[in-house]
C-alpha positions as CSV (number, residue, x, y, z in Angstrom):
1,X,7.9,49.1,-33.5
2,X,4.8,49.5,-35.6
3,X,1.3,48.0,-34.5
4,X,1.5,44.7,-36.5
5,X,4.9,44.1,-35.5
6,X,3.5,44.7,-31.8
7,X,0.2,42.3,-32.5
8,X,2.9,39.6,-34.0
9,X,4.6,39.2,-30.5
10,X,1.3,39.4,-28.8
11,X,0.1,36.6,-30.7
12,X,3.0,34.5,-30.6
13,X,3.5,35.3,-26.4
14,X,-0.6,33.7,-26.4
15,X,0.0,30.9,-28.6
16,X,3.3,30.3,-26.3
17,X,1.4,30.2,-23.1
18,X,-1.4,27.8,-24.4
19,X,0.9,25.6,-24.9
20,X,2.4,25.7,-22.0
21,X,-0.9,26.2,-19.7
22,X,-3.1,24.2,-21.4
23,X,-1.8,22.0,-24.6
24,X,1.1,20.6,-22.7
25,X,-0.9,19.5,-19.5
26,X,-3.4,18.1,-21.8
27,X,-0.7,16.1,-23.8
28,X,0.8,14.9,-20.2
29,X,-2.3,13.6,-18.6
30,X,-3.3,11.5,-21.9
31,X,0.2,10.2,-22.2
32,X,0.1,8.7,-18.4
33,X,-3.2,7.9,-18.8
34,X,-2.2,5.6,-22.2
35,X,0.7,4.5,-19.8
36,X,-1.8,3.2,-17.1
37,X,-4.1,1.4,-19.6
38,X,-1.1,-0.4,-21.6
39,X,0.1,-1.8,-18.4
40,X,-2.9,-2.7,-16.8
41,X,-2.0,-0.6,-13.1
42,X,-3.9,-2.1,-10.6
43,X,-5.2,0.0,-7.8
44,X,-6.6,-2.4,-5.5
45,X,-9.4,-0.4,-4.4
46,X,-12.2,-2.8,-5.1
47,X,-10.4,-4.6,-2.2
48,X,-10.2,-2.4,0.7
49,X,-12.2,-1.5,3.2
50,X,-15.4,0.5,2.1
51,X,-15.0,4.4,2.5
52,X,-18.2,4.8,4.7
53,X,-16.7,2.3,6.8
54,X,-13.1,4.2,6.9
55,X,-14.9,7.2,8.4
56,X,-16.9,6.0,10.8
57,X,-14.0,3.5,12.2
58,X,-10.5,4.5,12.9
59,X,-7.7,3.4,10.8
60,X,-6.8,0.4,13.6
61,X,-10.0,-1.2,15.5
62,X,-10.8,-4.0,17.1
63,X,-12.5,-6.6,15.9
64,X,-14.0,-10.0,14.7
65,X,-12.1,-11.7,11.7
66,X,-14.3,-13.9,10.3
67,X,-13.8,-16.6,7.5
68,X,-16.8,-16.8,4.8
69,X,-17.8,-20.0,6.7
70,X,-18.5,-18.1,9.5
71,X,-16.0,-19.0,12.0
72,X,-14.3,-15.9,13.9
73,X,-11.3,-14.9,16.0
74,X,-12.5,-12.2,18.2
75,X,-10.7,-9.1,19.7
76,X,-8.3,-8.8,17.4
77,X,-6.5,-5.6,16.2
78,X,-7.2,-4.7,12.4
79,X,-5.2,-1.9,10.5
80,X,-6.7,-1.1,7.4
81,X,-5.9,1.4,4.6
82,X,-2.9,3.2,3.5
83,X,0.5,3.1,5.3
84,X,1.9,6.2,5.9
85,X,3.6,7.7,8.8
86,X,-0.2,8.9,10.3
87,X,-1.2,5.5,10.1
88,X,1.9,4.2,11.9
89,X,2.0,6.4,14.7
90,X,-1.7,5.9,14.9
91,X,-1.4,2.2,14.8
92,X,2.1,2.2,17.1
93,X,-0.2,4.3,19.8
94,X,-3.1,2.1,19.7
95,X,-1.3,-1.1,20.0
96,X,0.9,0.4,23.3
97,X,-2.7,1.3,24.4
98,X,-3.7,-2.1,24.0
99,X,-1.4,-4.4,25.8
100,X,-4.3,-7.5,25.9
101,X,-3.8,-7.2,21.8
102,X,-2.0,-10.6,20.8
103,X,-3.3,-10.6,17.1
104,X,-3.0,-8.2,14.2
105,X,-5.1,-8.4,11.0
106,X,-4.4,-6.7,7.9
107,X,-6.5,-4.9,5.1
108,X,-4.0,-2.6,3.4
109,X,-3.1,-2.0,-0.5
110,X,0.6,-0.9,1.0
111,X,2.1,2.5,1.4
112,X,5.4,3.9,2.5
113,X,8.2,1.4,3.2
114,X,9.9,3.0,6.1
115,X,6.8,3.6,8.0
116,X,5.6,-0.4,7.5
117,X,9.5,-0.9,9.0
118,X,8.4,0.9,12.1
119,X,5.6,-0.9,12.5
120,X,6.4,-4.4,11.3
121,X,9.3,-3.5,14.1
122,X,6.9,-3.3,17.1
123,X,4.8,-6.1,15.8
124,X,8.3,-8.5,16.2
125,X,9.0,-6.6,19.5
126,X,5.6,-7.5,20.9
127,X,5.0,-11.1,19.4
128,X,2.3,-10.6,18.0
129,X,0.4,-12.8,15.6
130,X,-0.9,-11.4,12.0
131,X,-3.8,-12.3,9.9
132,X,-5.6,-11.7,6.9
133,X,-9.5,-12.6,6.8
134,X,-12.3,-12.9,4.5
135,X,-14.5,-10.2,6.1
136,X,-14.3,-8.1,9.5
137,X,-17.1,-7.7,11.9
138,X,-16.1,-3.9,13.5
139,X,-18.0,-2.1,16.1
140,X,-20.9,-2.6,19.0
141,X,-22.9,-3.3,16.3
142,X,-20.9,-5.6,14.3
143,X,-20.5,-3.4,11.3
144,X,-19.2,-6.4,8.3
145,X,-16.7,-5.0,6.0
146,X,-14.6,-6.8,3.8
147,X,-11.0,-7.8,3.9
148,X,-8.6,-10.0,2.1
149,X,-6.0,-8.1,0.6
150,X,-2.5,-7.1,1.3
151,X,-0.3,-5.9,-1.1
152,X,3.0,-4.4,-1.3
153,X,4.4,-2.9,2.1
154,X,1.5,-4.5,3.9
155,X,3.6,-7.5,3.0
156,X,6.2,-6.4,5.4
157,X,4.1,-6.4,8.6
158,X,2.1,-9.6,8.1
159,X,6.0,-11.2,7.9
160,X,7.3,-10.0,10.7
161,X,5.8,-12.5,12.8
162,X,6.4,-15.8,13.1
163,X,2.7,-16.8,13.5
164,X,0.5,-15.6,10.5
165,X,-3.1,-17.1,10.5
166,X,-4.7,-17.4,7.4
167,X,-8.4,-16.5,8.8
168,X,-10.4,-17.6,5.0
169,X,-9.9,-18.4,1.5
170,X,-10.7,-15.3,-0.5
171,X,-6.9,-13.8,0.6
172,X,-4.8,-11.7,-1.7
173,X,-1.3,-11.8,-0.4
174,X,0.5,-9.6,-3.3
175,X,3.3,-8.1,-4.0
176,X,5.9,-6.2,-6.7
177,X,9.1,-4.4,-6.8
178,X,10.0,-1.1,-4.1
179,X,10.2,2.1,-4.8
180,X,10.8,5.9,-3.7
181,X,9.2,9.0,-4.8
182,X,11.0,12.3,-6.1
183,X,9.8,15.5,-7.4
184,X,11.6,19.0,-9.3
185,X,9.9,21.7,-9.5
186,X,10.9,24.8,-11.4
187,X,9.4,28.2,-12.7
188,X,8.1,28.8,-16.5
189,X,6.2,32.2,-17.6
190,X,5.4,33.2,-13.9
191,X,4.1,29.5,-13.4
192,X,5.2,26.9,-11.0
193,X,5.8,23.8,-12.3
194,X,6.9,20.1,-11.3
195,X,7.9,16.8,-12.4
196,X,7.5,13.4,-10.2
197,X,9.3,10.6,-10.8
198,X,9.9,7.4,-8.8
199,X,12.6,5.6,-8.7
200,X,12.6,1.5,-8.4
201,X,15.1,0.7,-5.1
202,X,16.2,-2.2,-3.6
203,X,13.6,-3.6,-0.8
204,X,16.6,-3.0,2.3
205,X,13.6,-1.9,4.4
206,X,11.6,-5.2,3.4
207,X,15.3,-7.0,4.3
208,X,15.2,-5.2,7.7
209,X,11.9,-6.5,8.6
210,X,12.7,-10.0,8.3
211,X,15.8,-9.7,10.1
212,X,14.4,-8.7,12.6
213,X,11.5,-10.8,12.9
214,X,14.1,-13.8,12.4
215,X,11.3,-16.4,11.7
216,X,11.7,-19.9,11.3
217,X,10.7,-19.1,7.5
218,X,12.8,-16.2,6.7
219,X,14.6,-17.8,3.6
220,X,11.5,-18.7,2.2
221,X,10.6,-15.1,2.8
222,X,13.5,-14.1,1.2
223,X,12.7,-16.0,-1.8
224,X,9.3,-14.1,-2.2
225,X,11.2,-11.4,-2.0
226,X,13.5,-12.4,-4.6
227,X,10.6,-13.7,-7.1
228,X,8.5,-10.0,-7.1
229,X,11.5,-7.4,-6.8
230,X,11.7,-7.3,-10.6
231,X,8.1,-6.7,-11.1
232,X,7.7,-2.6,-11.9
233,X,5.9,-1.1,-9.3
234,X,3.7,0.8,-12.2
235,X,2.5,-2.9,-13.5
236,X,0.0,-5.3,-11.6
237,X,0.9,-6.5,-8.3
238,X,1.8,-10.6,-8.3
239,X,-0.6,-12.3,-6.2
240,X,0.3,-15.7,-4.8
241,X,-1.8,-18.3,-5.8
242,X,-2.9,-21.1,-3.0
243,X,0.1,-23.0,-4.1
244,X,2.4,-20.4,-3.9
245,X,1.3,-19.3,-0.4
246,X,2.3,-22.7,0.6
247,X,5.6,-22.5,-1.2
248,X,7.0,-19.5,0.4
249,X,5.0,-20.2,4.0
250,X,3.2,-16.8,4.0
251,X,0.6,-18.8,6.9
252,X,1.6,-20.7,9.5
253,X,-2.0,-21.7,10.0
């Protein structure tokens, strides 16, 4: 093999791994980023709780829930953040710990289905009420942060009991369709690679829920349900308007 035949192969093997190691990646990112804009994702994060507040409270507190007005239930239990099985064990330990608990607020974007099942279980199990509220007052000193939001599997938990208190006006009650996460990996030129993918699934955990909580309103609940499935869990999250609360009795009061 002569010398240029040699520098041939090491310049195609280079121009091979630049694509692979940087050119490709490159291409991906902008590609999902392009996704992300055309559909208008919405993250929710200008709703949740304020990150200095998330580390210097635990995930579920109690608190004040407050309307904008000014007027509080006190001593309730807030969960806020994202639902995954830390957050449920945490939030399944507090509330055992926590027996004079009877209400449960809600700040949460959403988060795993199965581990809002367990939860939105032991909320129906205990009979307890839910509520989402303008703005929380956490702490000995009171600490305000703001609430109003519950999207997705948050859904799940504030239905699962058959009071639900509707603690301000600002509320975003929201949701869209379910859906499961899978990932493949595989080697390429000494690399690891992987591809994640989701895959939209019917909401049998969502179903679950309301069985169990067996409300007075579990057909209109069902009908929510019904109305937002279709909705791609990579679009905008549908939320209710005043009407629409009303419509599919999200509050009882």
């Amino acid at each position: 093999m002569t010398i240029k035949t040699s520098l041939t192969y090491i310049g195609i093997a280079t121009l091979t791994v630049c694509i692979f190691t940087i050119l490709l990646p490159f291409v991906t990112v902008k590609s999902i980023g392009n996704y992300q804009k055309k559909h208008k994702i919405e993250t929710f994060e200008q709703y949740l709780t304020h990150p200095a507040t998330l580390e210097k409270f635990a995930r579920t507190s109690i608190v004040d829930a407050c309307k904008i007005e000014g007027e509080c239930l006190e001593n309730v239990a807030l969960f806020v953040g994202d639902i995954n099985k830390q957050s449920a064990d945490d939030f399944i330990e507090f509330i055992n710990k926590h027996p004079e608990v009877d209400t449960v607020c809600l700040n949460s974007g959403g988060g795993e289905v199965s581990d809002a099942l367990r939860m939105s279980r032991l909320i129906s199990e205990r009979e307890l009420a839910t509520c989402m509220a303008d703005y929380y007052k956490i702490g000995l000193d009171k600490t305000t942060t703001r609430g109003g939001i519950c999207g997705s599997a948050c859904n799940m938990l504030l239905l699962s009991s058959k009071t639900r208190i509707q603690q301000g006006v600002d509320l975003r009650f929201a949701g869209h369709s379910f859906a499961r996460t899978g990932k493949a990996t595989f080697s390429l030129l000494w690399l690891d690679w992987s591809i994640v993918d989701t895959f939209t699934e019917e909401p049998v955990d969502f179903e679950e829920a309301l069985n169990i909580a067996d409300t007075p309103d579990k057909q209109k609940h069902l009908d929510y349900l019904s109305e937002v499935k279709d909705i791609s869990h990579l679009d905008s999250m549908k939320i209710l308007s005043n009407n629409e609360l009303k419509k599919y009795r999200i509050f009882t009061q």
